[in-house]
MISEZA-150665 format. One record per residue: residue number from 1; x negated, y, z negated of N, C-alpha, C, O in turn. Coordinates in nm, 4 decimals, padded with zeros to 6 digits. Layout:
// MISEZA-150665
(NUM (X Y Z) (X Y Z) (X Y Z) (X Y Z)),
...
***
This chain:
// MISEZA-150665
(1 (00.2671 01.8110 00.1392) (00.2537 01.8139 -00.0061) (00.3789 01.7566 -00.0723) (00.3679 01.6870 -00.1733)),
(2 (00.4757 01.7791 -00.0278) (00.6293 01.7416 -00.0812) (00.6159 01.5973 -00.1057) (00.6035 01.5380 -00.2129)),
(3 (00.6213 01.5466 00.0304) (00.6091 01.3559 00.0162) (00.5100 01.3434 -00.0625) (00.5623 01.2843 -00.1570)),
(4 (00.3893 01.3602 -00.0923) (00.2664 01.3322 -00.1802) (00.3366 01.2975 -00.2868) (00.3436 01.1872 -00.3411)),
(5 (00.4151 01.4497 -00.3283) (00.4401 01.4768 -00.4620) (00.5570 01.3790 -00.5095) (00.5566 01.3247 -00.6200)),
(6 (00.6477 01.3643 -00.4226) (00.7597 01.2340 -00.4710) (00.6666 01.0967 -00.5186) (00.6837 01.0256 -00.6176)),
(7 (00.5600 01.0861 -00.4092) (00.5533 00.9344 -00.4126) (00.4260 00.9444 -00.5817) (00.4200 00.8437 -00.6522)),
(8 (00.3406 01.0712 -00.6206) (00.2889 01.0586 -00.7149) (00.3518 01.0918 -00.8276) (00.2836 01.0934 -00.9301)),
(9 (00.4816 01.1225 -00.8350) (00.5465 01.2041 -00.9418) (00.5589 01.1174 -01.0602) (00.4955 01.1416 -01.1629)),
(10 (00.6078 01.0561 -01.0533) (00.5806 00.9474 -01.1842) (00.4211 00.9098 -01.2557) (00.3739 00.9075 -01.3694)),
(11 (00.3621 00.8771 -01.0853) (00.2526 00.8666 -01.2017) (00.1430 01.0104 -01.2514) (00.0489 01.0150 -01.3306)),
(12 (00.2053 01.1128 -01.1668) (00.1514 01.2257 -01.2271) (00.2180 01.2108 -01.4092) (00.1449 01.2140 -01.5083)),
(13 (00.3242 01.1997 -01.4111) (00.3624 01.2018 -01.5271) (00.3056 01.1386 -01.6464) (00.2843 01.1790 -01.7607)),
(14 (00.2803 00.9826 -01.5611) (00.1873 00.9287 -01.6797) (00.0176 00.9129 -01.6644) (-00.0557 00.8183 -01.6931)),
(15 (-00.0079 01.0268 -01.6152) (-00.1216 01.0686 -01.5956) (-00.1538 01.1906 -01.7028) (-00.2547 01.2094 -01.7708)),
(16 (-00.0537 01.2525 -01.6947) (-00.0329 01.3616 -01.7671) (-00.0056 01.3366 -01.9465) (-00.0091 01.4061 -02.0481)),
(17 (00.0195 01.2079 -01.9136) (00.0546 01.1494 -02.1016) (-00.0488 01.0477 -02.1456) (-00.0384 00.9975 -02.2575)),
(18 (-00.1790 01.0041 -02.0391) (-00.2495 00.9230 -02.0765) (-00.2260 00.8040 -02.0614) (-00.3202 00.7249 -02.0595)),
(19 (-00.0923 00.7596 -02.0463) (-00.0648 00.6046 -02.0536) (-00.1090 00.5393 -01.9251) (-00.0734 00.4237 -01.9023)),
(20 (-00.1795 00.6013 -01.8451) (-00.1988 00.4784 -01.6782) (-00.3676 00.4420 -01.7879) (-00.4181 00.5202 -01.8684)),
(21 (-00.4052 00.3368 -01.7604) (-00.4843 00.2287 -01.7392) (-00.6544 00.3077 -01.6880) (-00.6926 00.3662 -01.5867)),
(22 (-00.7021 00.2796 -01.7841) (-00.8466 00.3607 -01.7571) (-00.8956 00.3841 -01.6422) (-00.9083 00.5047 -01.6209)),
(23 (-00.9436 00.2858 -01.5206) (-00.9246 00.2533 -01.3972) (-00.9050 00.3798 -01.2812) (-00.9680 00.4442 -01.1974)),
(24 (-00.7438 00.3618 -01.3533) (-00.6358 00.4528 -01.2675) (-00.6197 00.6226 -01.2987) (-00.5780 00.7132 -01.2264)),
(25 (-00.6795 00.6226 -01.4598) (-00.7062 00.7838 -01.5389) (-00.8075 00.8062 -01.4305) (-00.8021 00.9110 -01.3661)),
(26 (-00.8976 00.7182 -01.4057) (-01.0085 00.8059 -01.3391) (-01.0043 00.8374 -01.2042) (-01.0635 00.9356 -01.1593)),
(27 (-00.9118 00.7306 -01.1083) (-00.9081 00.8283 -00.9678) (-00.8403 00.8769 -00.9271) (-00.8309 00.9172 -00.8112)),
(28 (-00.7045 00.8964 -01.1010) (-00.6209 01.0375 -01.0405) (-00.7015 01.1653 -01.0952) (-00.6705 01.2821 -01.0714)),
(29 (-00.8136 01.1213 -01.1748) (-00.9136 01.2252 -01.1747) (-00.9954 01.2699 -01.0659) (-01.0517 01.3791 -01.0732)),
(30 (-01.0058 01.2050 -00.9779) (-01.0900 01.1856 -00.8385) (-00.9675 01.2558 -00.7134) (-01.0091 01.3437 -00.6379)),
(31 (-00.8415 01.2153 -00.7037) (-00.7262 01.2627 -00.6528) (-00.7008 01.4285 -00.6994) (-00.6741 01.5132 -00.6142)),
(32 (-00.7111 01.4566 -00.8222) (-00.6970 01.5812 -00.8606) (-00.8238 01.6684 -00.8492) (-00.8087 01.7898 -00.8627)),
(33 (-00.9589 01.6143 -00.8236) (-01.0562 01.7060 -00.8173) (-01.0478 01.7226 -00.6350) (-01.1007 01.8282 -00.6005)),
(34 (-01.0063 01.6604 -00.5456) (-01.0300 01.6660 -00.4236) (-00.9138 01.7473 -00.3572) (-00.9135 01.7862 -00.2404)),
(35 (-00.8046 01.7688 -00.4597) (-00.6407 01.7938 -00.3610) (-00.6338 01.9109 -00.5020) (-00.6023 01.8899 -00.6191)),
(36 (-00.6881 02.0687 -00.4154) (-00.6695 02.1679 -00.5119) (-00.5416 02.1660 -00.5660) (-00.5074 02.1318 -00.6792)),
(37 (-00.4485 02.2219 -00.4369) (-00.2981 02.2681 -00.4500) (-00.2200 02.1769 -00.5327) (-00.1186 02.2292 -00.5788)),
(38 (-00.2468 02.0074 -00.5766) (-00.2077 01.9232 -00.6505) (-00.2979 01.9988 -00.8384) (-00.2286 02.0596 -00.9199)),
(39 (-00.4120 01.9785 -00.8557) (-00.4687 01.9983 -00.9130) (-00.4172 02.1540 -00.9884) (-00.4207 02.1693 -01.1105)),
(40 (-00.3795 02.2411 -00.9111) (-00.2970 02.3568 -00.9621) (-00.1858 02.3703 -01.0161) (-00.1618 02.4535 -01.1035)),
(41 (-00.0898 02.2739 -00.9606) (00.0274 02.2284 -00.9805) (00.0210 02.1667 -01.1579) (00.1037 02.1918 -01.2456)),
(42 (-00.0928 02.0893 -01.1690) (-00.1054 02.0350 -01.2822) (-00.1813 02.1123 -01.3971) (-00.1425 02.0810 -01.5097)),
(43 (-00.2828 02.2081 -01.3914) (-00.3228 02.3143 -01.4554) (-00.1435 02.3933 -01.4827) (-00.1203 02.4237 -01.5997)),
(44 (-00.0880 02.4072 -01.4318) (00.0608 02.5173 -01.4476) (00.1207 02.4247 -01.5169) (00.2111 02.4777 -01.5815)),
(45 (00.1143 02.2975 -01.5380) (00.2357 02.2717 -01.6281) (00.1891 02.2837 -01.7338) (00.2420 02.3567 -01.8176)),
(46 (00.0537 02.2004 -01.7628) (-00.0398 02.2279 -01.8772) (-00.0417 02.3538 -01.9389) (-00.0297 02.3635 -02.0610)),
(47 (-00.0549 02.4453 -01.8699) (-00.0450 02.5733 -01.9556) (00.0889 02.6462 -01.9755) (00.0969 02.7485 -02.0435)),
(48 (00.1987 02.5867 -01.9108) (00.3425 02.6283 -01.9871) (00.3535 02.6603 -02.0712) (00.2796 02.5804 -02.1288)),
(49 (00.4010 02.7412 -02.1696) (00.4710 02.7354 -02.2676) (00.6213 02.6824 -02.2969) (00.6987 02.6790 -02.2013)),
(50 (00.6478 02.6577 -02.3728) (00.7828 02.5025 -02.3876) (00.8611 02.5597 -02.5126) (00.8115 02.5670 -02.6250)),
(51 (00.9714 02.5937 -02.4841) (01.0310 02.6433 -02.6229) (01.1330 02.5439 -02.6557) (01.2472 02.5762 -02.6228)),
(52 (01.1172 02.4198 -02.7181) (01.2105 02.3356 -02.7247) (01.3650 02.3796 -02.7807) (01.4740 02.3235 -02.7698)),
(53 (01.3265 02.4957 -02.8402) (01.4856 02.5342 -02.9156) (01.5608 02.5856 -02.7800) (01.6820 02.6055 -02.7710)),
(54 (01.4977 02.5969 -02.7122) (01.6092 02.6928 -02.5928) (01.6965 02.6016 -02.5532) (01.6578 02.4948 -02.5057)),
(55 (01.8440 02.6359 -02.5697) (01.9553 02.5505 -02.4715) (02.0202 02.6174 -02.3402) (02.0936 02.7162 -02.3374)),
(56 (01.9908 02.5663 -02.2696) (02.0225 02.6427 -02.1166) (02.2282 02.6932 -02.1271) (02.2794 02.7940 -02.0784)),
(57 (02.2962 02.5855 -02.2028) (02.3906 02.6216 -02.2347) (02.4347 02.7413 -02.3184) (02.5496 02.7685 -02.3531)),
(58 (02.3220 02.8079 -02.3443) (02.3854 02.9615 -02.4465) (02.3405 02.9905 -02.3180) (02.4618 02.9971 -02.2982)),
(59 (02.2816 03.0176 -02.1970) (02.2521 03.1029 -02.0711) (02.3992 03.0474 -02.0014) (02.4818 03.1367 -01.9825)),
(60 (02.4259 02.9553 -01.9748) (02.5016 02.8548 -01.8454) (02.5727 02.8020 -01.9312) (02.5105 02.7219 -02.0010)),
(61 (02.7120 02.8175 -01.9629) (02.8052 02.7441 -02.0492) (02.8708 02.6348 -01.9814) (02.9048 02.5307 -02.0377)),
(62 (02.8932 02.6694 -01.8191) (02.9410 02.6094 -01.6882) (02.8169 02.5078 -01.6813) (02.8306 02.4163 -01.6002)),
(63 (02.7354 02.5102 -01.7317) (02.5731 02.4464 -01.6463) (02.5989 02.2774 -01.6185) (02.5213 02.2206 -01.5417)),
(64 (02.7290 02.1868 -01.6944) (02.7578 02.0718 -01.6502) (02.8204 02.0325 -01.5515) (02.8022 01.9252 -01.4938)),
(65 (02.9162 02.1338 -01.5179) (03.0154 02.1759 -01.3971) (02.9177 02.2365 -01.2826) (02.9525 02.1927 -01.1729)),
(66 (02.8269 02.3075 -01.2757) (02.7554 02.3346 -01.1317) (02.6536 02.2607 -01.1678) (02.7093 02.1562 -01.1343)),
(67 (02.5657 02.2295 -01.2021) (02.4634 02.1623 -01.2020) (02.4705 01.9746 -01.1866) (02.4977 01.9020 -01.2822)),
(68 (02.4444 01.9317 -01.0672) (02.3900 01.7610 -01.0858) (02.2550 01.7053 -00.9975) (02.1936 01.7627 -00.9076)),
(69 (02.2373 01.5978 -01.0462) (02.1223 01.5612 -00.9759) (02.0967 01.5070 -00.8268) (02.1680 01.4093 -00.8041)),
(70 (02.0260 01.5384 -00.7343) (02.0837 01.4853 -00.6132) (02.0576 01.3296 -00.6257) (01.9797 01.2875 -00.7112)),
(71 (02.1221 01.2478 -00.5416) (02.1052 01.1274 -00.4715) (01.9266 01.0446 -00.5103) (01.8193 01.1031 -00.4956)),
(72 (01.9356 00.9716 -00.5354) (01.7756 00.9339 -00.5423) (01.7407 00.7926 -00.4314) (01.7428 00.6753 -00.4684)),
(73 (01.7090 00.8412 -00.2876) (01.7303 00.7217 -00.2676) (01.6256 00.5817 -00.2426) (01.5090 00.6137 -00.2195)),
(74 (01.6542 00.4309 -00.2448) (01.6142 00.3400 -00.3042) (01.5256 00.3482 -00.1592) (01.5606 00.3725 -00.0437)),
(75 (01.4121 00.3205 -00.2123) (01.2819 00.2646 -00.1513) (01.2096 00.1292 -00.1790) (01.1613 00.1262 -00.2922)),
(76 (01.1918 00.0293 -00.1136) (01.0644 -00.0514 -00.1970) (00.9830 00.0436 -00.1924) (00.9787 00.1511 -00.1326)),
(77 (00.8708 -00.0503 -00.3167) (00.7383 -00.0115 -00.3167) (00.6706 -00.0910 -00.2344) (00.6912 -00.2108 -00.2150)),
(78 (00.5795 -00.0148 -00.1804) (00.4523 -00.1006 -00.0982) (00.3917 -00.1957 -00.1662) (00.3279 -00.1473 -00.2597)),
(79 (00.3834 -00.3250 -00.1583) (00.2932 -00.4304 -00.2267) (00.1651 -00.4299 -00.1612) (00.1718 -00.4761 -00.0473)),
(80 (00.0456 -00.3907 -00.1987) (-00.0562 -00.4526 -00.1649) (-00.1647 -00.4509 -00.2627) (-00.1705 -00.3595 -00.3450)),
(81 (-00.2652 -00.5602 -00.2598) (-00.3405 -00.5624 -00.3903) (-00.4234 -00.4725 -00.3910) (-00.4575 -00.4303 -00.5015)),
(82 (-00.4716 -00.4249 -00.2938) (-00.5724 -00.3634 -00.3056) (-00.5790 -00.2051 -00.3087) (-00.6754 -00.1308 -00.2905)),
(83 (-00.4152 -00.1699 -00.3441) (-00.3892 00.0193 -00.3781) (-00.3549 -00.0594 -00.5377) (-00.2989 -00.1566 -00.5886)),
(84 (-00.4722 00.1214 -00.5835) (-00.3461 00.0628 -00.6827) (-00.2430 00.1439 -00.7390) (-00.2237 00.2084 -00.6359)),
(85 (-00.1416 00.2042 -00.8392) (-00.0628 00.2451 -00.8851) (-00.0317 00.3967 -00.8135) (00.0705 00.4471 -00.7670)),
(86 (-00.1655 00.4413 -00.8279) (-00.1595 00.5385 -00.7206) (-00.1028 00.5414 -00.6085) (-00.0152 00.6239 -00.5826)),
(87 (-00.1403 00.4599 -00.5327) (-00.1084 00.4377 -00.3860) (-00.2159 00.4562 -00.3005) (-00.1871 00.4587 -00.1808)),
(88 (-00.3286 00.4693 -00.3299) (-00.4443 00.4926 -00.2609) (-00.5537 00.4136 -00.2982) (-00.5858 00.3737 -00.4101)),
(89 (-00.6225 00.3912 -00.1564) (-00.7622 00.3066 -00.2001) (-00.8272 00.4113 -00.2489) (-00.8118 00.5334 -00.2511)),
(90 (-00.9380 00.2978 -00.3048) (-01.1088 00.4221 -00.3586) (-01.1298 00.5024 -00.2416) (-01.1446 00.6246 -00.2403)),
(91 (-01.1299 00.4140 -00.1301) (-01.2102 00.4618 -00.0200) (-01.1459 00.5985 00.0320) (-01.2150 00.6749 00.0994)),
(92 (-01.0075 00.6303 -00.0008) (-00.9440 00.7386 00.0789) (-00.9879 00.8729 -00.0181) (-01.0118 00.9806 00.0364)),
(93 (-00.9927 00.8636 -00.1020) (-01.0554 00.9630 -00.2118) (-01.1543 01.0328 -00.1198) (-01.2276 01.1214 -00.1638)),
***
C-alpha cells in the first residue's frame, strides 16, 4: 500500500480537487471502487474537519527547529503511451 500511495499521491490530490482530465476522473473512480483500503483513506480526508486558524506554533514554538522534511528522492517517470497519469492500464482495473 505504501509504494501505491507515493506513486498515486499527487494524483490522488488532483483527483481530490477535480483538476485530472475527465478520462482519468473516471478510472481513479474505477481504482478507488476496486482498492477499499485506498478508497478509505480518501473517504477520511474528505470527512476531516480543517480548522484553518490553528497554528501548530502556539502548540510547538520549537516546531522549525525539530521538524523537516525528509529527502525526496528523484525518480523518472515511466514513459509509456498507453498508462495514463495514473500509472495503470484500463485493463489492470
Amino acid at each position: 500500500m505504501k509504494d501505491r500511495l507515493g506513486l498515486y499521491a499527487e494524483v490522488l490530490g488532483a483527483y481530490m480537487e477535480g483538476r485530472l482530465p475527465k478520462g482519468e476522473m473516471s478510472l481513479m473512480n474505477k481504482v478507488l471502487e476496486s482498492d477499499k483500503q485506498l478508497g478509505d483513506i480518501i473517504n477520511e480526508i474528505n470527512s476531516t474537519k480543517v480548522d484553518w486558524s490553528d497554528n501548530i506554533r502556539e502548540d510547538y514554538p520549537d516546531f522549525d527547529e525539530r521538524f523537516s522534511l525528509p529527502p525526496i528522492p528523484e525518480s523518472p517517470i515511466e514513459s509509456d503511451p498507453h498508462k495514463g497519469i495514473v500509472g495503470l492500464m484500463a485493463a489492470e482495473i
